[in-house]
C-alpha positions in Angstrom: 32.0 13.2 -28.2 29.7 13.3 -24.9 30.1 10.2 -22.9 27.0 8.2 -22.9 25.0 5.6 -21.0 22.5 2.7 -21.3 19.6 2.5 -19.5 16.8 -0.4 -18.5 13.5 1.5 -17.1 10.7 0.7 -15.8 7.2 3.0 -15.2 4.7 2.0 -12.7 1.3 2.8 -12.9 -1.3 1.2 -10.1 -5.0 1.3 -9.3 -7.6 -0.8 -7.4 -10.5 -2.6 -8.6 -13.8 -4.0 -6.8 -13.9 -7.5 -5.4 -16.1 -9.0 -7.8 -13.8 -7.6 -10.7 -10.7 -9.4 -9.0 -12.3 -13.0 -9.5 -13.0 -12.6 -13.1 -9.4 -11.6 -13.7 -8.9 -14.5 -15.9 -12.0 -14.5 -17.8 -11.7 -10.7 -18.3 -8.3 -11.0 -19.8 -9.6 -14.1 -21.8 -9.3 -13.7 -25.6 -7.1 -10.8 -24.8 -3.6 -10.0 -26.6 -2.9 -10.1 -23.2 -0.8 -13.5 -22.3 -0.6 -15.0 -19.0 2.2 -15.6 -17.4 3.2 -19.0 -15.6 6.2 -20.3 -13.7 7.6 -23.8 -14.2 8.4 -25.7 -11.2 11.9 -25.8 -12.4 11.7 -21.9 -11.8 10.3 -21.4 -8.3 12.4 -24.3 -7.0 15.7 -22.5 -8.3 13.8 -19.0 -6.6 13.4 -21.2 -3.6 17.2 -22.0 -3.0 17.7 -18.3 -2.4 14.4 -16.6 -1.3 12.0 -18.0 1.4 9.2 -19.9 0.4 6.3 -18.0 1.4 7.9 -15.0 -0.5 8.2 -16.9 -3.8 4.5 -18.5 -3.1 3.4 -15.0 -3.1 5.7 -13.5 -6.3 4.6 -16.4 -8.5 0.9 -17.9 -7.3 -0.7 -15.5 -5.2 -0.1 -12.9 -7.7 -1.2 -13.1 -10.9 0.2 -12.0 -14.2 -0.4 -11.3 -17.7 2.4 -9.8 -20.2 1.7 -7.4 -23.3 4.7 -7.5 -26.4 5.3 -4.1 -28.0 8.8 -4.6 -28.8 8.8 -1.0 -30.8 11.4 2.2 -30.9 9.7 5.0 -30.2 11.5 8.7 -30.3 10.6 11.2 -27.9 13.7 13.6 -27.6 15.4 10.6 -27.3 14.9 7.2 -28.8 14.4 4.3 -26.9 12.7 0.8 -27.2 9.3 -0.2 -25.9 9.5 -4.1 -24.6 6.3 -5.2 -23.0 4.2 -4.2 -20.3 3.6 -6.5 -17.3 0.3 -6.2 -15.4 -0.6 -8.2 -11.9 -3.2 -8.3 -10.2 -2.9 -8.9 -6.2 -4.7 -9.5 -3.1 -7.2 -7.1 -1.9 -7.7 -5.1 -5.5 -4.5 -4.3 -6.7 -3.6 -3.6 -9.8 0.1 -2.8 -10.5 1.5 -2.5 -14.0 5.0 -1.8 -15.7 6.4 -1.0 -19.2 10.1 -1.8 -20.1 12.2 0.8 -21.9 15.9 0.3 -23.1 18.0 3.7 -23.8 21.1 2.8 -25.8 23.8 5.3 -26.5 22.4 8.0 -25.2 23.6 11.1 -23.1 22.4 10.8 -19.1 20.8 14.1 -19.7 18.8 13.2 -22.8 17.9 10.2 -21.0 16.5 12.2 -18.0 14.4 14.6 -19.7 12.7 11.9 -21.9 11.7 9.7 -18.6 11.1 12.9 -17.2 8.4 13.2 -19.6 7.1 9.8 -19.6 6.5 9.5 -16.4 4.3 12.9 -15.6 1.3 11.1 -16.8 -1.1 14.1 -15.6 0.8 16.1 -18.0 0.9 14.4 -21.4 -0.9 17.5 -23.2 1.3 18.6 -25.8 4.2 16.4 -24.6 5.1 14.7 -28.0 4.8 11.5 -26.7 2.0 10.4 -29.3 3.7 7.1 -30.5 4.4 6.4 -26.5 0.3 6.9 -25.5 -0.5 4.9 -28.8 2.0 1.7 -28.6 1.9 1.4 -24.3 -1.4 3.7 -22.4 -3.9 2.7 -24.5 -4.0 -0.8 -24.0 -3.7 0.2 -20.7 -6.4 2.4 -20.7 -8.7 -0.8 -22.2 -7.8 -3.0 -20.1 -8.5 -0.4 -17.1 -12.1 0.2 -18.1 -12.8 -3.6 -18.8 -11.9 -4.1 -15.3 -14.7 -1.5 -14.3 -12.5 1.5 -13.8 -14.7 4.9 -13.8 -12.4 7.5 -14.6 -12.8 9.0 -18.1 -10.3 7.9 -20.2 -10.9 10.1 -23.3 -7.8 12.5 -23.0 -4.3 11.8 -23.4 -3.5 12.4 -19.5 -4.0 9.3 -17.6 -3.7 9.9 -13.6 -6.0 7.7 -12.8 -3.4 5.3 -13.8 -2.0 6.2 -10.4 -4.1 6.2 -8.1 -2.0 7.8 -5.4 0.2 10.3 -7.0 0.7 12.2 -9.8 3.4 10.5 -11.6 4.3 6.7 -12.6 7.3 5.3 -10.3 10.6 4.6 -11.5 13.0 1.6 -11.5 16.4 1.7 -13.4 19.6 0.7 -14.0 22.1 3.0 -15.6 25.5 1.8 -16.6 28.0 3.4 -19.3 31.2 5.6 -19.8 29.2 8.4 -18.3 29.5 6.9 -15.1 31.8 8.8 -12.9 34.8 6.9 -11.9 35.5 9.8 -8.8 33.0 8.7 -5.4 31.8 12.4 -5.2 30.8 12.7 -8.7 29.0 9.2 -9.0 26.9 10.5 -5.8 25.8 13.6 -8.2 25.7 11.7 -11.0 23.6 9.3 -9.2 21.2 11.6 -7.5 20.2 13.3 -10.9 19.4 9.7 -11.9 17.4 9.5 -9.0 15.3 12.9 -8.8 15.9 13.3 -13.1 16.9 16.5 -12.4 21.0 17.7 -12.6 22.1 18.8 -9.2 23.6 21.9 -9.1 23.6 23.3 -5.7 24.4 27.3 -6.8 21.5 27.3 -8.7 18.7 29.4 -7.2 16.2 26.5 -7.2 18.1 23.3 -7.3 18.2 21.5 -4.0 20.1 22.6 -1.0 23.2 20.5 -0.2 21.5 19.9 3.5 18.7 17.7 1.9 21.1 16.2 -1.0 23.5 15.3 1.7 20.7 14.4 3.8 19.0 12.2 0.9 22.5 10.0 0.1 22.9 9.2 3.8 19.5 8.0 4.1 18.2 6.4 0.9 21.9 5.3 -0.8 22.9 1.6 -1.0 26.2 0.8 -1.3 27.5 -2.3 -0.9 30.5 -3.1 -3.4 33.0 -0.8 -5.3 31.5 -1.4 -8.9 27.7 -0.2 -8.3 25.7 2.1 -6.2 22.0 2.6 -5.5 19.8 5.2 -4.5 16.2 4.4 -2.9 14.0 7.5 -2.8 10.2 7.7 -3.0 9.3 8.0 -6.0 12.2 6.2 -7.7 14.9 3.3 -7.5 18.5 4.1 -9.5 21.2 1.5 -9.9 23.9 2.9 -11.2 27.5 1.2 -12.1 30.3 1.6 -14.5 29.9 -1.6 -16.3 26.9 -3.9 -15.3 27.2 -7.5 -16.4 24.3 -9.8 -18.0 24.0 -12.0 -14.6 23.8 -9.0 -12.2 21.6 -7.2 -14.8 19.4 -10.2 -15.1 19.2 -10.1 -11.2 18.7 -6.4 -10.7 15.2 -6.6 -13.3 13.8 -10.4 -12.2 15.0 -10.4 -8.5 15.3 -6.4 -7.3 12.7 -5.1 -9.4 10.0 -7.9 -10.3 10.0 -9.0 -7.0 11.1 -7.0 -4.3 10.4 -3.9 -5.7 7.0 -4.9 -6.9 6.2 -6.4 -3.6 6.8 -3.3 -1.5 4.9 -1.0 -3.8 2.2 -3.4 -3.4 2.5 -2.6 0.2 2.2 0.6 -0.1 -0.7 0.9 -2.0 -2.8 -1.5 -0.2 -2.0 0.7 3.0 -3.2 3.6 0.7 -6.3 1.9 0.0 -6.9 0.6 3.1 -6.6 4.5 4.8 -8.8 5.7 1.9 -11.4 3.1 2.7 -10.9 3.9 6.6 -11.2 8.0 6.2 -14.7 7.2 4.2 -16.8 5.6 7.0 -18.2 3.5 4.7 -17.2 -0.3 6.3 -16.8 -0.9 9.7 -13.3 -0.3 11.7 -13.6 -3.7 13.3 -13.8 -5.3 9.4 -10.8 -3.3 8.2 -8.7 -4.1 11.7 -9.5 -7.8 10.9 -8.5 -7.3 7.4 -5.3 -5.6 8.1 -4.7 -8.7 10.4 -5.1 -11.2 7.6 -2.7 -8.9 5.5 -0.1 -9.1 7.9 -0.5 -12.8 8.5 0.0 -13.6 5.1 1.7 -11.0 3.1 3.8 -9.1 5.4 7.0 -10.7 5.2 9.8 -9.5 7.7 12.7 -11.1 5.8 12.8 -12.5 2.4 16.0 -14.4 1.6 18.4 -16.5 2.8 21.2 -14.1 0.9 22.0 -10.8 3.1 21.8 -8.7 -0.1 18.2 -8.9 -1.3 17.2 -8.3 2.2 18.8 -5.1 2.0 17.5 -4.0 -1.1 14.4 -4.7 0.4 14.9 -3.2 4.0 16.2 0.4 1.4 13.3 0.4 -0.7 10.8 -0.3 2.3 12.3 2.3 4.3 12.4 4.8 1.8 8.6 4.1 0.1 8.0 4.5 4.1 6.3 1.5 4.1 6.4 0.1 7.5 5.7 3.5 9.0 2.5 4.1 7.1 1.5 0.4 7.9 2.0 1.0 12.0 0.4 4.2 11.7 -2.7 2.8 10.1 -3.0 -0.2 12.8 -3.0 2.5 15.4 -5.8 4.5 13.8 -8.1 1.7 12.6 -7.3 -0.3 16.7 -8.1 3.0 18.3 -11.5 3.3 16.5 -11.9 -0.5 17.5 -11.5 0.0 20.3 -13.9 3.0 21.1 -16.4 1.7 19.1 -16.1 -1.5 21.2 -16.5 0.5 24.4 -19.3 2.5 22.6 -21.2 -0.5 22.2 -20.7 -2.0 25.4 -21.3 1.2 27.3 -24.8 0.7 25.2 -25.5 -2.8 26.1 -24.5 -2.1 29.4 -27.1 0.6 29.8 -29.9 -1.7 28.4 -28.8 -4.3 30.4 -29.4 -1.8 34.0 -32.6 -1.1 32.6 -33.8 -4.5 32.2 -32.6 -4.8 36.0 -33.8 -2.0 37.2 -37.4 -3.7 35.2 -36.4 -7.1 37.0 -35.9 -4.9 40.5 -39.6 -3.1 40.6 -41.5 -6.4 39.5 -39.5 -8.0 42.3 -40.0 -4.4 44.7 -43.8 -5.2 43.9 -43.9 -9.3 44.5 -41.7 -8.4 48.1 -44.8 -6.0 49.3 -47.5 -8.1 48.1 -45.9 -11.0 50.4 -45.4 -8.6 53.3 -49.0 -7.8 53.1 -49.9 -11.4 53.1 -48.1 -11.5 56.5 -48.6 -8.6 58.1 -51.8 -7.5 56.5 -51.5 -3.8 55.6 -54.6 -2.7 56.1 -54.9 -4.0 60.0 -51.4 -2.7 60.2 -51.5 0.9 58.7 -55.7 1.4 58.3 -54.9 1.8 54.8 -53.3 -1.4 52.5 -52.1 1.6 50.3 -49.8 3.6 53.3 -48.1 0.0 53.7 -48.0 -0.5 49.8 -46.5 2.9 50.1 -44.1 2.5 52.8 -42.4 -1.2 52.1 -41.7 0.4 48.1 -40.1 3.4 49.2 -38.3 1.6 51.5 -37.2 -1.2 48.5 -36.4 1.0 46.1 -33.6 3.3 48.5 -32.2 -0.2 49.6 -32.0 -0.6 45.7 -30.7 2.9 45.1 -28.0 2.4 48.0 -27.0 -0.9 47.3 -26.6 0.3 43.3 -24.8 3.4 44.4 -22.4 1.1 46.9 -21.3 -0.9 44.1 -20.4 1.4 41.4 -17.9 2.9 43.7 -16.9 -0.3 44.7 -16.2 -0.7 40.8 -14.1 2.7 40.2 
């Protein structure tokens, strides 16, 4: 008999709404089968003892949630069980959502083509995945257009459901006596988790043994002998022999609904923020201001006391490229600041010299009009016009010079 595994997933979708949407959030999901979701004081204090506080504020208050029971088994090559799908709404227009699926006793290949499935959701055409669509994306899909999302939502193919991609992200933990006990096989086993495709690397198109090796050095977590994990973009794999209920309960609360969460909140704000940035449509000097406020309050550069959430979170960061993305967006949106800054004082500047160079002839013409108080041009010169003449000309290359004089003086 094939060895099998169990698996806990979980498919993110995400997409951003308008500002006036985001403060009816509560009234719009009012009367809902939607439920909202609420922490006791009980619960963020124990969150407290182990993360910091501004990073549980921001899990439990600043974000808001609201949970959806399905609690149904659906088959789609492989069966699996449909537990409830999670939708918050965070600062700025975020919307990030997630459905829970359970695989039990089932083949790690069976279990890789079915989320392989699931998650393409530009290609759900003729996919099989009818009973999936019915019991999980449409009340998605509703709950999308009652937030004022424009997409048409009449097919079975739902991209707009991520807004910045092409397929829903991936979280899971895979444990079971399909498992390699042998290091180099787990790696394997673990990267066909990861990319849900078997790695094989004589195959004409499977991937080169440069970029797997390349991949395992750079997005694999490995702290203890019993479990590893591999960080890539697009997914997060946990993978162990034998996982118990605390460290279970851990890896889906802690790793996923909160760290994970968090970072692909990130990431999509810096999306949006780019998107928002390459249209022209607001100001740079609003977004730089905005991005300031974001990093003051929801960029958090450590988020427990404990060594090993922080490197969860330092893996799954690095390899959403999070941090990256954010510092090259700050250096776009500063530069424009900054030259539209010197644009517009290079303007005001230039109305400002010709309200002095205005200032400097009413001035040129109250000096000559004194002069020929004293000196009387017309005695002096025959003409009061020759002296007018004369002491303007005279003026203005004083003027000129003097202008000239200090401009170098300046460079």
């Amino acid at each position: 008999m094939e060895p099998v595994v169990n698996t806990t997933a979980f498919l993110c979708g995400y997409f951003s709404i308008d500002g006036k949407t985001a403060g009816r959030i509560d009234q719009i999901m009012d009367g809902s089968a939607w439920e909202k979701l609420e922490y006791t004081k009980e619960s963020t204090d124990l969150l407290r003892d182990f993360y910091y506080p501004e990073f549980v504020d921001f899990c439990t208050r600043t974000r808001s949630s609201f949970k959806l029971g399905i609690n149904k088994e659906i088959t789609a090559g492989s069966k699996f069980e449909v537990g409830e799908v999670q939708m918050g709404f965070y600062p700025f227009g975020i919307v990030i959502f997630h459905v829970g699926l359970t695989f039990r006793e089932s083949t790690p290949e069976l279990v890789r083509k079915t989320l392989g499935k699931l998650r393409n959701c530009c290609f759900y055409e003729n996919a099989g995945l009818d009973e999936f669509i019915d019991a999980v994306i449409e009340p998605v899909k509703k709950v999308y257009s009652a937030l004022g999302g424009t997409a048409d939502t009449s097919g079975v193919s739902c991209p707009y459901l991520v807004e910045s991609g092409n397929k829903f992200k991936l979280f899971q933990i895979v444990e079971g006596e399909a498992v390699p006990k042998d290091e180099k096989e787990m790696d394997r086993f673990l990267y066909s988790c990861g990319t849900l495709a078997e790695y094989d690397e004589n195959a004409l198109y499977s991937t080169s043994r440069d970029y797997y090796e390349k991949s395992l050095a750079e997005s694999r977590l490995s702290v203890f002998n019993n479990w590893k994990a591999l960080m890539l973009l697009d997914s997060v794999t946990f993978a162990a022999l034998e996982v118990s209920d605390f460290s279970k309960k851990i890896w889906t609360s802690d790793y996923f609904g909160m760290i994970y969460l968090y970072e692909l909140y990130r990431k999509m704000y810096m999306y949006e923020l780019n998107m928002r940035f390459r249209s022209e449509k607001e100001k740079a000097s609003k977004l730089f201001e905005e991005l300031q406020l974001f990093e003051r309050k929801y960029t958090f550069s450590s988020i427990s006391y404990n060594f090993l959430p922080n490197e969860v979170d330092k893996a799954i960061e690095n390899n959403l490229n999070t941090r990256q993305v954010e510092a090259d967006i700050y250096h776009v949106i500063d530069q424009e600041t900054t030259a539209q800054a010197a644009e517009h004082e290079s303007r005001t500047n230039l109305f400002l010299t010709f309200l002095t160079l205005m200032a400097s002839l009413s001035a040129v013409w109250d000096i000559s009009s004194m002069l020929d108080a004293i000196v009387n041009y017309e005695q002096t010169f025959n003409l009061a016009a020759t002296g007018y003449r004369l002491v303007v000309t005279l003026l203005i290359v004083v003027i000129l010079l003097v202008a000239l004089f200090s401009r170098r003086k300046k460079h």
